[in-house]
C-alpha positions as CSV (number, residue, x, y, z in Angstrom):
1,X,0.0,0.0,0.0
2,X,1.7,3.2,-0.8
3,X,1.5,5.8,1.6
4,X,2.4,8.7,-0.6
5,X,2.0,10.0,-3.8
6,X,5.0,9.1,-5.3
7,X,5.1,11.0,-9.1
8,X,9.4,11.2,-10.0
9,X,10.5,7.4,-10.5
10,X,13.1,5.8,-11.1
11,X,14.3,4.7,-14.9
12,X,14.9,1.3,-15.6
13,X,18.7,1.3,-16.5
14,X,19.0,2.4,-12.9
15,X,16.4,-0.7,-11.8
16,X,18.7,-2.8,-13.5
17,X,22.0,-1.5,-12.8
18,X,20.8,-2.0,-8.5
19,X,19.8,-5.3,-9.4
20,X,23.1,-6.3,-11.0
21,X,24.9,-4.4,-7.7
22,X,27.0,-1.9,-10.3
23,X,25.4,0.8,-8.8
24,X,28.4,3.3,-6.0
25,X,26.9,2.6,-2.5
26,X,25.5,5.9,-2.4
27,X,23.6,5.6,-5.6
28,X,22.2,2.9,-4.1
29,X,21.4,3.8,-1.1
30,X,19.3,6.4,-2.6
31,X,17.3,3.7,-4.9
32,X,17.0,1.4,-1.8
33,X,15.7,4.2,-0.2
34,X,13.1,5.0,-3.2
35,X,11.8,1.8,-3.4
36,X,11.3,0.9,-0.1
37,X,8.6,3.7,-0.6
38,X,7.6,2.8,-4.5
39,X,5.5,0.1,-5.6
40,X,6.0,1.1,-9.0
41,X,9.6,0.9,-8.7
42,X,9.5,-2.3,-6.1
43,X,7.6,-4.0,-8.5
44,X,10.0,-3.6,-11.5
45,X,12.9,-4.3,-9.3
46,X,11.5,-7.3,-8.9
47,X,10.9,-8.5,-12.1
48,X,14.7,-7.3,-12.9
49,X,15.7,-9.4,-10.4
50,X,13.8,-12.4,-11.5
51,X,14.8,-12.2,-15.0
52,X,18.5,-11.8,-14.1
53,X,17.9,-15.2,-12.1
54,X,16.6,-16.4,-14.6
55,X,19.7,-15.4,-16.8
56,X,21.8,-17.4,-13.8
57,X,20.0,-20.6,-14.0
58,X,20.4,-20.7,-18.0
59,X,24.4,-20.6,-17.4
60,X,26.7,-23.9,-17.5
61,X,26.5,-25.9,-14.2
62,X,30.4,-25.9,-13.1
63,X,32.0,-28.9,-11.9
64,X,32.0,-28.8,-8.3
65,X,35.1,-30.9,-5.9
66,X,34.0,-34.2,-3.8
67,X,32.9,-32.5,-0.3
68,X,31.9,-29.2,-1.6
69,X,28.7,-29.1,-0.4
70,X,29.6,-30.2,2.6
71,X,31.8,-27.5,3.6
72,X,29.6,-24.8,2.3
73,X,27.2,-26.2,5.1
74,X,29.8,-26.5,7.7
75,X,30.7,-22.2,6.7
76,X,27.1,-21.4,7.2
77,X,26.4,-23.1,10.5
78,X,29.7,-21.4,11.6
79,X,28.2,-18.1,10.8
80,X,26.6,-15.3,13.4
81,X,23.2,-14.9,13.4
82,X,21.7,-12.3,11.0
83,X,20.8,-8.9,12.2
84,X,17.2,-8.4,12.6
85,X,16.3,-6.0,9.6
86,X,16.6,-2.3,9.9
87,X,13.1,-0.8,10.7
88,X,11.7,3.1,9.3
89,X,12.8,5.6,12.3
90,X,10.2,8.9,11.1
91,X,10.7,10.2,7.9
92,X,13.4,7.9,7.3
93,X,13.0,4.9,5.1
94,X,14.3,1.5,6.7
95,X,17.6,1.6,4.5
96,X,18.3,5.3,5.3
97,X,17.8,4.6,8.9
98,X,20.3,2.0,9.1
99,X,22.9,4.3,7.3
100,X,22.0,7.5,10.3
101,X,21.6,4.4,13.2
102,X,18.1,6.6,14.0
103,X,16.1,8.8,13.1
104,X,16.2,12.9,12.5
105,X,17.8,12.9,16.3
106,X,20.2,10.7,15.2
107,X,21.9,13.4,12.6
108,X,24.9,15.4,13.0
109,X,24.1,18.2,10.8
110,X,26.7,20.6,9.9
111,X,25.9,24.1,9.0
112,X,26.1,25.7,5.1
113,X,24.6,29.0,5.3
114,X,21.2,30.5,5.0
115,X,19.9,28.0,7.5
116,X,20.5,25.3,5.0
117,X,22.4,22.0,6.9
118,X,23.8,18.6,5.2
119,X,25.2,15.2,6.8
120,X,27.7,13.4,4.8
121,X,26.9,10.0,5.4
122,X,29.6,6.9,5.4
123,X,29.9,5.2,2.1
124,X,32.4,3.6,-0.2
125,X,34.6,5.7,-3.1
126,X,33.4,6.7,-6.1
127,X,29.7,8.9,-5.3
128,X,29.2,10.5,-1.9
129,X,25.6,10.7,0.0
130,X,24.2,13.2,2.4
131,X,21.3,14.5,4.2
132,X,20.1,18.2,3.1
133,X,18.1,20.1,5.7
134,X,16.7,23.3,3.8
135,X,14.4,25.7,5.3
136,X,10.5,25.9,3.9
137,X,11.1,28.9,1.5
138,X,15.1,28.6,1.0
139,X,17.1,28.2,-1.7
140,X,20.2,26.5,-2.6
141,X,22.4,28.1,-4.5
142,X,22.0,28.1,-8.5
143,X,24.4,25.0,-9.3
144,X,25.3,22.6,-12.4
145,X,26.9,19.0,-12.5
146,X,29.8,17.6,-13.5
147,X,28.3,14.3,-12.9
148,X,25.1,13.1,-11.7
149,X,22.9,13.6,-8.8
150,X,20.1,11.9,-7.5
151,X,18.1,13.4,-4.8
152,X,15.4,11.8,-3.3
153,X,12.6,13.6,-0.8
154,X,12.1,12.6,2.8
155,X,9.8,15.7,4.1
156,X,8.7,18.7,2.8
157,X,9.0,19.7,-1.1
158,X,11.2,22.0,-3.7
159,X,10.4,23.2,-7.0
160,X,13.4,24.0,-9.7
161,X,13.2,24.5,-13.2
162,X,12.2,20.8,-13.8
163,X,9.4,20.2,-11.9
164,X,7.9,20.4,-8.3
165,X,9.3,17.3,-6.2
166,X,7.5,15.9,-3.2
167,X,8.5,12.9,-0.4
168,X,9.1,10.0,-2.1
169,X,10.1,11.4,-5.7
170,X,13.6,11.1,-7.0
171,X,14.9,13.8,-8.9
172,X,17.9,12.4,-11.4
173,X,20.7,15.9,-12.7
174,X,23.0,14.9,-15.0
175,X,25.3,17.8,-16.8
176,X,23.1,19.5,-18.6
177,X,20.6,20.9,-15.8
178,X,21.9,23.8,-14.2
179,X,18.6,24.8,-11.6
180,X,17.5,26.9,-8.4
181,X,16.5,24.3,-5.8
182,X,13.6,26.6,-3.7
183,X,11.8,24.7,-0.6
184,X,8.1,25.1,-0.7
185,X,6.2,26.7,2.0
186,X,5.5,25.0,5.0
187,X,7.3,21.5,6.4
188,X,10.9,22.1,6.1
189,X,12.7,20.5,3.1
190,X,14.8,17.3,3.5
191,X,16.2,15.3,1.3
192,X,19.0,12.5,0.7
193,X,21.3,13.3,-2.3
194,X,23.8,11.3,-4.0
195,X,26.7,12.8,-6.2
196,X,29.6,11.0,-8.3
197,X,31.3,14.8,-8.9
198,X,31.6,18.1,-7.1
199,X,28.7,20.6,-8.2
200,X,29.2,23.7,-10.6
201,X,28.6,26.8,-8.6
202,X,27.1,29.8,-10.3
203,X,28.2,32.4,-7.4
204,X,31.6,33.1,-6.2
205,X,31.0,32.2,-2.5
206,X,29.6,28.9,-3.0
207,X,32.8,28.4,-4.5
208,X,35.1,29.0,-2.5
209,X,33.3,27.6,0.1
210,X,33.0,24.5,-2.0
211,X,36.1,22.5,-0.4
212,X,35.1,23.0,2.6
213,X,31.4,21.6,2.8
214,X,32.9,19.0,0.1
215,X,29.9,19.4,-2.2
């Protein structure tokens, strides 16, 4: 049952690049994240997944040593027990939560200006994530890419020069979107975003402020 109105989605190259686990960590953080709210895009993960099983299954059986099996069973039992799945903390989605280890009182937010906060989270090279804190009527600063970014709505909304995004939608930048981020009145605006290159500031302070913040 979907519990909001969820109208950005997610394409499926980036289904099926999840599914096949090419995706940085922090890319897919942010479509674990999404679909853990989506049915649309649950559903069609699925059926990626299935079909790439299916692919699996339909590859030549490999020849296997006397006591294999065996000693795969012996590894298992050997094993810790599984963590009990990470549950939704608020406004954060069961995958997100995990990441924080909480909910919104779990964040250690770091100040950028204008009332606007982020929190780098922890991931593995090659894209970067963070949570974005902007204030109901703020705006980020005008900004391009020199990659792509992936930002996905927790609370609140913003409108650019796209489209008006809402909790639960995903909106994908690549290089040729240059936009004015600008939270709507009311809830505060937060969002996790994912990045595989620094932004293109418009402005001179943004800038030179840019190492700093590491945005």
């Amino acid at each position: 049952m979907k519990t909001v109105a969820i109208r950005h989605h997610l394409s499926d190259p980036l289904l099926i690049a999840y599914a096949a686990g090419s995706l940085p960590e922090a890319f897919g953080l942010v479509v674990a994240a999404h679909v853990s709210l989506c049915d649309d895009c649950r559903a069609r993960l699925g059926g990626f997944e299935a079909l790439g099983g299916a692919m699996v299954e339909r590859e030549a059986v490999a020849e296997m040593g006397e006591g294999s099996l065996e000693a795969v069973f012996v590894r298992l039992e050997s094993l810790p027990p599984a963590p009990p799945p990470p549950c939704r903390a608020g406004i954060f989605p069961a995958p997100l939560a995990d990441y924080v280890g909480g909910g919104l009182e779990a964040v250690k937010w770091r100040t950028l200006g204008m009332g606007v906060r982020q929190a780098i989270l922890p991931t593995a090279k090659g894209a970067s994530a963070r949570l974005l804190y902007i204030p109901a009527g703020q705006a980020v600063p005008d900004h391009g890419h020199r990659g792509t970014e992936m930002t996905l709505v927790l609370q609140g909304a913003f409108r650019d020069e796209m489209d008006r995004f809402g909790p639960g939608d995903v909106e994908i930048a690549t290089e040729e979107l240059e936009h004015t981020p600008v939270a709507e009145p009311g809830a505060d605006c937060i969002c996790l975003a994912a990045t595989d290159a620094p932004l293109r500031f418009t402005a001179l302070l943004p800038r030179l402020l840019q190492p700093l913040f590491r945005i």
